[in-house]
C-alpha positions in Angstrom: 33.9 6.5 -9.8 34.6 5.5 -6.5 33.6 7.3 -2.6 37.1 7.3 -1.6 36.3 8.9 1.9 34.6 6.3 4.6 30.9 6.3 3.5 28.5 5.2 6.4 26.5 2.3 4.5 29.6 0.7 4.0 31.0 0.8 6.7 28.3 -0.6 8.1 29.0 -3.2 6.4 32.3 -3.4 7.3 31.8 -3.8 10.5 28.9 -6.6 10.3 30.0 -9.7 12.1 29.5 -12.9 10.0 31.1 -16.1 10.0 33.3 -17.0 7.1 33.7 -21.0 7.3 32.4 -22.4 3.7 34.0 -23.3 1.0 34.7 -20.1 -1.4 32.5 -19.9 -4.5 31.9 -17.8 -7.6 28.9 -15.5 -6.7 25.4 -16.1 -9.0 23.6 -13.6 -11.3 20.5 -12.4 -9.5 18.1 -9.8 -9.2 15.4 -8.3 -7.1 12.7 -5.7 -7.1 11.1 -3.3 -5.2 7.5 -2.3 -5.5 6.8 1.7 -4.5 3.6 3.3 -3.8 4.2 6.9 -4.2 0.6 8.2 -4.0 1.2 8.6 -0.3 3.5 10.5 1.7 5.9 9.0 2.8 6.1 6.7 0.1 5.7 3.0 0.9 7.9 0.2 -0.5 6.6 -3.6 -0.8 8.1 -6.2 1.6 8.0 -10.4 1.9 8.2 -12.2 4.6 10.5 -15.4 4.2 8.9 -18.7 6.1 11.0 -19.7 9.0 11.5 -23.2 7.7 14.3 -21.7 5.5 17.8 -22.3 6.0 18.8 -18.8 4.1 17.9 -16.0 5.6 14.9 -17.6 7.8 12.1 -14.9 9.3 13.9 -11.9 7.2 11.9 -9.3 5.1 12.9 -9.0 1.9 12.5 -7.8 -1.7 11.0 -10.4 -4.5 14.1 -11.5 -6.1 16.5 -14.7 -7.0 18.9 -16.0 -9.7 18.6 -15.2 -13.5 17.7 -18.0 -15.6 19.0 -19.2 -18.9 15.8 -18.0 -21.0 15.7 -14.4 -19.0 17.3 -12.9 -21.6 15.1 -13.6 -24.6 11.7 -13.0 -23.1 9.8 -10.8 -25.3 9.0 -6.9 -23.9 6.5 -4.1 -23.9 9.8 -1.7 -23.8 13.1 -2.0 -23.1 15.4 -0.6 -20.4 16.1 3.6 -20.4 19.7 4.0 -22.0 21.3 4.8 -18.4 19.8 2.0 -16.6 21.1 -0.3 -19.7 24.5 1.3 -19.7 25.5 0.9 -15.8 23.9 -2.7 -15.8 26.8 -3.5 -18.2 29.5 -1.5 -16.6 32.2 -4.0 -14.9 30.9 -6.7 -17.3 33.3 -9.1 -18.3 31.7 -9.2 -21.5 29.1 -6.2 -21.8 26.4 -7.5 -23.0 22.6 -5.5 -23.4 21.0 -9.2 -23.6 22.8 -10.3 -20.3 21.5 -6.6 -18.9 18.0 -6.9 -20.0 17.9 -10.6 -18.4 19.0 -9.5 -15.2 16.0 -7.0 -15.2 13.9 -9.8 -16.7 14.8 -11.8 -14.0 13.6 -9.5 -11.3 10.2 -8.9 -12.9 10.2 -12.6 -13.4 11.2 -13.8 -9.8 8.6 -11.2 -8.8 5.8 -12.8 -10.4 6.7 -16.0 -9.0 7.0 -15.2 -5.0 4.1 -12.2 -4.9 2.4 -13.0 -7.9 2.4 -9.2 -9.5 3.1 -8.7 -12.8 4.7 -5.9 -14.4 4.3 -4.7 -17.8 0.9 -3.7 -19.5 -1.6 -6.1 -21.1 -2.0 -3.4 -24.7 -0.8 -6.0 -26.8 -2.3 -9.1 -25.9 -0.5 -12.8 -25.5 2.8 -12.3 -25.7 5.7 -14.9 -27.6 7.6 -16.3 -24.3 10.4 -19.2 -24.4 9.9 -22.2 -22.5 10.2 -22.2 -19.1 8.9 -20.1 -16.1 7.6 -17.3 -18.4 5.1 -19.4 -19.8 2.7 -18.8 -16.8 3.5 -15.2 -16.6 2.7 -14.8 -20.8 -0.5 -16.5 -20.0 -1.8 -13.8 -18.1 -1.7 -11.7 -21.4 1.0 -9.4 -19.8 4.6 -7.8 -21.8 6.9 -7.3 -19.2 7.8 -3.7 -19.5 11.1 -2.5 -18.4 11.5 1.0 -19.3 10.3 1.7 -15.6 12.6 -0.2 -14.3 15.3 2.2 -11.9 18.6 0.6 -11.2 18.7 1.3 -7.7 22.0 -0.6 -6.4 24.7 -3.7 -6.8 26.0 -5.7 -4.2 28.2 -9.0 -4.2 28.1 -11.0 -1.2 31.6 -11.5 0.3 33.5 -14.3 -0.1 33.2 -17.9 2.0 29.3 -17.2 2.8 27.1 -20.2 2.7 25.5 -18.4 -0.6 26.8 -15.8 -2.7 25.2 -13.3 -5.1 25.8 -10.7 -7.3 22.6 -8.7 -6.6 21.2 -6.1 -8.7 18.5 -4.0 -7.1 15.9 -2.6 -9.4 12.6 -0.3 -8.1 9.8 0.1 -10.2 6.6 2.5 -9.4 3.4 0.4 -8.6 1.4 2.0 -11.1 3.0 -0.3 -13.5 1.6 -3.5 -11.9 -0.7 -4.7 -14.5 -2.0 -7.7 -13.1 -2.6 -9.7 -9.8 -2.7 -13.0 -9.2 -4.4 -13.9 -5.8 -3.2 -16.9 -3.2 0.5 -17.2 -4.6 1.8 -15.9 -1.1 0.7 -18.3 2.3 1.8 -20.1 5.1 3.2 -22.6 2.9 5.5 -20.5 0.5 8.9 -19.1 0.2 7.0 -15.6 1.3 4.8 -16.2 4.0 3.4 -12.5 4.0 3.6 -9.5 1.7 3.2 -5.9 3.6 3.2 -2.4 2.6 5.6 -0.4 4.8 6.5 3.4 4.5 10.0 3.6 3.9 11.1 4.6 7.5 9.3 1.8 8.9 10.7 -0.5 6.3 14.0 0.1 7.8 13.2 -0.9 10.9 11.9 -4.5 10.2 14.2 -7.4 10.9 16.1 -7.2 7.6 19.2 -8.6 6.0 22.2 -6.0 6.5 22.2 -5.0 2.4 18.0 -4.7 2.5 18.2 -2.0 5.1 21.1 -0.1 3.0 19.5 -0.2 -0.2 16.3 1.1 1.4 18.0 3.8 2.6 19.7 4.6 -0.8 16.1 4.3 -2.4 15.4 7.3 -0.1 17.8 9.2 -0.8 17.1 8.3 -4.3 13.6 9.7 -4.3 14.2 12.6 -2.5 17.0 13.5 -5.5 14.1 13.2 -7.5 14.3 9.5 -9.1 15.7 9.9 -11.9 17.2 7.5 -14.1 20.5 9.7 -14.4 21.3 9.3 -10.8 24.3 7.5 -9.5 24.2 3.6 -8.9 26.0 2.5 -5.7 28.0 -0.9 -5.7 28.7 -2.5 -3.0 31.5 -5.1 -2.8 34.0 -6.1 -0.3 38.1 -6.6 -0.5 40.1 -7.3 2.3 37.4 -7.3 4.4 36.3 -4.0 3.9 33.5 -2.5 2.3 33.6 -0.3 -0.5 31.0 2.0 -1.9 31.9 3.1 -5.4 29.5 4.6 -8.2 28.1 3.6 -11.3 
C-alpha cells in the first residue's frame, strides 16, 4: 500500500539538501528503539546524545540503535513478537524470514542495552541460554529479552552515495517493560554522552537527524490512534531522488 498523494514527512525529505559524493553501497540491517513513558501527559520518549568526537552524525540526539549481528537472531526470549509486528518486519524481504525479523528486534533491544544500559525483557525465569557474543553480558543480568512489546513504529533506508547507509527499522517499546538498569554505561567518554527524557513535542525540537524528527512525529500520531499493534507501518525510501512514503 502506498500514499500516492505528496505526504508532508516525505517530502520533507525530499527536499533535504545532502551531498551525494561516496562511493554507492548496499545499505546494512539495523535497528533502533525508543523508550516511552506514558504515565505522564504528554508522553515522554527517551533520547541520547552522540559525543561530538564522532564523524557520523556528531552532537545529534538519537534513539539507541545500530547494525544487527550475526547471533541476533538465536538469542533466547521471554516472548516473541505479536503476529502483525512479525508479519510487516518480513514484508519486502527477499527471503521472509521470522528468524531474520525476530533478530532485527533483538538487535534493537540488544544495541539498547549496550549504549544506555536498560534492559528489556523480565527477570521471571532466571539466567537465560545466550550464544556467544554481545548477549553474554546482557544474560548475565538474569534478564529474557521480551519482545511481544515491541511496536514496529517505522522503516527507512538511507539513500544512495551517503557516507553510511542503513536499512533502519524503528521499534518503540513502553518503559514499564525495562527490567533492569545498569548504572555508568553512558559518560563523557561513550558513544552517548547523555541520556534525557523529553516529551514528545520537545523531542522534536532537539537537534536531530532528518528521519529522528519524522519518526517521532509518526510515534505521535501513532499514540494518539491508540498504539496498537494493527496500525499501519510507514517506509520510507527514496528513488529518483524523491521520497516516498508507502505503508506496511
Amino acid at each position: 500500500m502506498t500514499n500516492k498523494a505528496p505526504h508532508e514527512h516525505a517530502e520533507a525529505l525530499t527536499q533535504e539538501a545532502r551531498e551525494r559524493k561516496w562511493p554507492n553501497v548496499t545499505p546494512k540491517d539495523a535497528a533502533t528503539l525508543i523508550i516511552i513513558d506514558r504515565t505522564t501527559t504528554p508522553a515522554k520518549v527517551l533520547m541520547g546524545k552522540r559525543h561530538h568526537g564522532h564523524k557520523f552524525m556528531p552532537g545529534k540526539f538519537v534513539f539507541p540503535g545500530g547494525r544487527i549481528e550475526r547471533t541476533d537472531g538465536s538469542m533466547n526470549v521471554a516472548g516473541t513478537l505479536a503476529a502483525p509486528v512479525e508479519e510487516k518486519l518480513q514484508k519486502l524481504m527477499q527471503r521472509p524470514s521470522i528468524t531474520r525479523a525476530r533478530g532485527l528486534a533483538l538487535a534493537a533491544v540488544r544495541e539498547t542495552f549496550e549504549e544506555t544500559g536498560i534492559l528489556i525483557g523480565v527477570k521471571d525465569h532466571g539466567v537465560p541460554p545466550s550464544p556467544e557474543g554481545p548477549w553474554r553480558d546482557f544474560a548475565s543480568h538474569g534478564v529474557f529479552p521480551d519482545l511481544e512489546p515491541l511496536h514496529f513504529i517505522a522503516r527507512a533506508i538511507t539513500p544512495p552515495r551517503r557516507p553510511k547507509r542503513f536499512d533502519a527499522r524503528f521499534f518503540a517499546v513502553d518503559a514499564t517493560h525495562i527490567a533492569h538498569r545498569i548504572e555508568g554505561v553512558v559518560s563523557p567518554d561513550t558513544e552517548l554522552v547523555d541520556l534525557v527524557w523529553q516529551p514528545i513535542g520537545v523531542a522534536i525540537e532537539l537537534d536531530l537527524p532528518s528521519i529522528t524528527r519524522i519518526v517521532l512525529k509518526e510515534l505521535e500520531a501513532r499514540i494518539e490512534a491508540g498504539f496498537g499493534h494493527h496500525l499501519p507501518t510507514p517506509f520510507f525510501h527514496e528513488k529518483n531522488r524523491r521520497w516516498f512514503r508507502d505503508l506496511l
